[in-house]
C-alpha angles and dihedrals in degrees: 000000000000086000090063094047094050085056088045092048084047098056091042093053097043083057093044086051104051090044092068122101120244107253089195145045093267126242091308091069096053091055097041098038098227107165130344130308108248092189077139109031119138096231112161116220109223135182109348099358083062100048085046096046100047085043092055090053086050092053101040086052092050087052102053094041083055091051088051097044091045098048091040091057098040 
């Protein structure tokens, strides 16, 4: 049964991952310079980008609290 939900939780967190918008220039940036890196920059989610981020935190915990259940009981 755990082994289902984990699945389930998977395939939600891959979505809610994809769903996500880029916040850089990609990996082609990185390699050509253009512009400057914002690792750090202050930028304030706001509407939809919010729900799916926070969403997303709340996912990737319950993931990982399955793996560990799971691998704790078996």
């Amino acid at each position: 049964m755990l082994d289902i939900l984990l699945m389930v939780v998977s395939v939600i967190l891959i979505l809610l991952s994809l769903l996500q918008s880029g916040k850089s220039d990609g990996i082609s940036g990185a390699f050509t310079g253009s512009g400057g890196l914002n690792l750090f920059a202050n930028v304030k989610e706001r509407g939809p980008e919010k729900i799916i981020s926070n969403a997303t935190l709340v996912v990737g915990i319950l993931f990982f609290v399955l793996v560990i259940v799971i691998r704790v009981l078996n």
